[in-house]
N, C-alpha and C positions, 0 to 999 in steps of 0.2 A: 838657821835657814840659809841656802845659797843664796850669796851673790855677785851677780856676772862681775868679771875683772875688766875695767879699762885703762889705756894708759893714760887718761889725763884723768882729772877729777871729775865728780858725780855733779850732773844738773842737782841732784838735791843737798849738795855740801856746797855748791860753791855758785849756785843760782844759772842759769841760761848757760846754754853752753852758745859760743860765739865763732867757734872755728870751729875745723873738719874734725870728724873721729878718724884718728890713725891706727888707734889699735884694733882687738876682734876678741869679736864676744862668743862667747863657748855657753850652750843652752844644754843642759839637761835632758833628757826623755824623762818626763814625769810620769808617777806612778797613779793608780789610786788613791785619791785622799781618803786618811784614815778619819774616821768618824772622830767629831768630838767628846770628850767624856762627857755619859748621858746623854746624849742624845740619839736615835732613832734611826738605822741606818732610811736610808732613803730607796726607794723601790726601784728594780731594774727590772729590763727586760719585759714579758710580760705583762705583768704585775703594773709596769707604767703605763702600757698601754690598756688594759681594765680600767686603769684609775681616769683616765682622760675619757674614755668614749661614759665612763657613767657620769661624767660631767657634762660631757653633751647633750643626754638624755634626759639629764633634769633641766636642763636649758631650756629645752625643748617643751617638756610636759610645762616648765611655766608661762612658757607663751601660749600654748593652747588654751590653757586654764582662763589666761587675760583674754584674747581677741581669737581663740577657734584656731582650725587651721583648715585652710580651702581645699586639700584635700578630706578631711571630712565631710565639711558640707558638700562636696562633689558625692561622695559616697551615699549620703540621706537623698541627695535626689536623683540618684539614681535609684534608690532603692522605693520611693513611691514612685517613680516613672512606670516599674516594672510591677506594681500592686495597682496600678491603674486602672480600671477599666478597660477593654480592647471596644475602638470604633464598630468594630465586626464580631463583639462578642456574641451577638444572635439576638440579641435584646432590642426595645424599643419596634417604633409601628411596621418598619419594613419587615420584622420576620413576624410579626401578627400576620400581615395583609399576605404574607405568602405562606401562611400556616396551612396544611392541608389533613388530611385525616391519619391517623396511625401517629403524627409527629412528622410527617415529610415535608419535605416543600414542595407546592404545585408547579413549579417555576422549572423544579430539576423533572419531574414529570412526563415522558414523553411516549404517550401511547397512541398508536397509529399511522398512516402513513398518506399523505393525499396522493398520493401519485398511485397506492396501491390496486390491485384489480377491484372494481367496488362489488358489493353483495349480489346487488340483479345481475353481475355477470359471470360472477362463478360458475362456472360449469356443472350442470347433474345436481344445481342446490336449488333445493324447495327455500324460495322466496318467500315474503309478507311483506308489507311496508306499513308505513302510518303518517298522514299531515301532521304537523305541528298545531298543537292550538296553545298561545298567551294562557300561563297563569296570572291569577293577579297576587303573586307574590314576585315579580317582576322587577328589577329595578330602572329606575325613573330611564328614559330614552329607547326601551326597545317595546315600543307599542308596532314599531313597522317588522320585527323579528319573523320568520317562516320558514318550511322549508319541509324537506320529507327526511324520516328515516327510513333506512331497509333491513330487513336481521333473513338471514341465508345461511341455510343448513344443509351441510353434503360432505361426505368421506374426509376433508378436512375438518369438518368441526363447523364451529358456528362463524359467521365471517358479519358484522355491524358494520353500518355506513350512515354517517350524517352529512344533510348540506344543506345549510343554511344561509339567510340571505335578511338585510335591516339590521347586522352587527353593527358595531363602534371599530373602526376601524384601527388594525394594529393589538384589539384588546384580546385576551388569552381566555378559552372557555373550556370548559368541559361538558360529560354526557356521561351517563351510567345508564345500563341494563335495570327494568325495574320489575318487583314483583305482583304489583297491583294494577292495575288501570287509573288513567287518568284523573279518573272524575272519585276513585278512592284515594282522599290525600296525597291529591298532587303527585299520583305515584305510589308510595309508600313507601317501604325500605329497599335498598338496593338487592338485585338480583344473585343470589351467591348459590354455586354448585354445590357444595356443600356448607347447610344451612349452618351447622354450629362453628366453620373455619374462619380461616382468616377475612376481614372485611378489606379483600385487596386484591388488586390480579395476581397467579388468574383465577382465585376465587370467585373473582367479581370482574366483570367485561367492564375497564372505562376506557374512553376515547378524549384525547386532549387535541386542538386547533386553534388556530390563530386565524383571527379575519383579515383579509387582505385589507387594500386603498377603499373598494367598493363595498365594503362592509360583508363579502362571502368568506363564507369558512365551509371547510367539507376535510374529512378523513375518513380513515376505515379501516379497522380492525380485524385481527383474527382470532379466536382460542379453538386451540385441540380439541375442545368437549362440545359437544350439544347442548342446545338450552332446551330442547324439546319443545313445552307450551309453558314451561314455568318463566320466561324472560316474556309480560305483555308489552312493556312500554318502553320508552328511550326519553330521559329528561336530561335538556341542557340548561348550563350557569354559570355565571363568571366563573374564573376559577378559583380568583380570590373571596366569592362570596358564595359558600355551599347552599345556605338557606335561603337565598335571593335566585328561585327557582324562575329560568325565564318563559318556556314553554315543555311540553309532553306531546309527547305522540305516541298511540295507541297499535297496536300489530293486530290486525285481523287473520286470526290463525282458523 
C-alpha cells in the first residue's frame, strides 16, 4: 500500500505532531477498488439506482399498510361524492307536484298567450261561448272561481279563450278542450283531432295561465284545425293537480 512521504516523522510513529509540516505530500489519483476475493461486485449506475427507489416503495407500501395514506382516503371520497345522489336528480315531492301528463312538466308548459287576439274577436270566426259551473271535484278555496270560455272557428283554425276570476293568486292552471258535456263526467276525456294520436298539442287544444294579485287569469289559444262540434266543453285545474277538476263550461253550438 502507498504511503505519503514526510519530512519529519508520522503522528502515528512518534504521537502529536507539535510543529509545522515543512515538507509536501504527493497524493495519488486512485483507481477502482478491486473487489474483494468472494465477494459481490457492488452495483453501478443504474442498477443503484433500481435498487434505491425499490427501497422507497416498500417504505412506502408499509406505512400505508399501518396508518392509510390521505391521498387514498381523498380518493374513496371522492369517489362516493360523485355516486351520490344529485339534489336535482328529478326525484322526490317537487318533481311529483310538477309531473304532468306524457312525463313532462307542467311548470315548462306554456300554451297560450294573454295579450293574444281573444276568440269573440277573430274576424269571419263563428263564435260559442259557455259560463263556468264548480265541479265538486274542486279543491278546497275555489268555491268563489267563474268565468266564461269562448271556442271560434274561421280560415285560421280554431282560436280558445278563458277568463277567469276567484283564483289563488300567483297559482299556475290549466284548461283542456273536452269531448263530453259537462254534466257527463265532468267532461270526460280530453278533445283530440285525431282520436287514436298523440294525447298532446296539437292533437289536443291545452291553454296554461297564471292568476294575477286579484286572483284573474285569461289566455287564448290557437290550432290550425277545426274542432268542428266534436270539442263541447272547456275544463279548468291546478296544474299541478289534473284530477282536482275546478269547474266546466258547456259550448252551445
Amino acid at each position: 500500500m502507498y504511503h505519503p512521504t514526510f519530512d519529519h516523522a508520522s503522528p502515528q510513529d512518534t504521537g502529536p505532531v507539535t510543529g509545522p509540516i515543512t515538507g509536501s505530500v504527493t497524493t495519488p489519483v486512485a483507481g477502482p477498488a478491486a473487489p474483494l476475493p468472494g465477494s459481490a461486485p457492488r452495483p453501478r449506475g443504474p442498477r443503484r439506482r433500481i435498487a434505491g427507489c425499490l427501497a422507497v416503495l416498500t417504505a412506502t407500501a408499509l406505512l400505508s399498510g399501518c396508518g392509510g395514506s390521505s391521498d387514498s382516503a381523498d380518493d374513496e371520497n371522492a369517489s362516493a361524492a360523485s355516486s351520490a345522489p344529485s339534489a336535482s336528480s328529478g326525484t322526490g315531492k317537487g318533481m311529483d307536484k310538477d309531473k304532468g301528463m306524457d312525463g313532462m312538466s307542467d311548470m315548462d308548459m306554456k300554451y297560450g298567450d294573454p295579450s293574444a287576439t281573444p276568440a269573440y274577436r277573430v274576424a269571419g270566426a263563428s263564435v260559442v261561448k259557455g259560463a263556468f259551473e264548480l265541479l265538486d271535484t274542486r279543491p278546497p278555496g275555489m268555491d268563489d272561481a267563474k268565468g266564461t270560455a269562448w271556442l271560434g272557428q274561421g280560415d285560421g283554425g280554431t282560436t280558445v279563450t278563458v277568463s277567469l276570476s276567484g283564483l289563488k293568486p300567483g297559482h299556475h292552471y290549466m284548461a283542456h278542450l273536452h269531448s263530453s258535456h259537462c254534466s257527463a263526467d265532468n267532461g270526460g276525456e280530453h278533445f283530440r283531432f285525431d282520436k287514436g294520436g298523440a294525447a298532446k298539442p296539437p292533437n289536443e287544444v291545452w291553454l296554461t295561465f297564471t292568476a294575477d294579485k286579484s286572483g284573474k287569469g285569461t289566455t287564448t289559444v290557437t290550432n290550425e284545425k277545426k274542432t268542428g262540434k266534436g270539442a263541447v266543453a272547456l275544463v279548468v285545474h291546478p296544474m299541478e293537480a289534473m284530477d282536482n277538476r275546478i269547474a266546466c263550461a258547456d259550448f252551445d253550438f
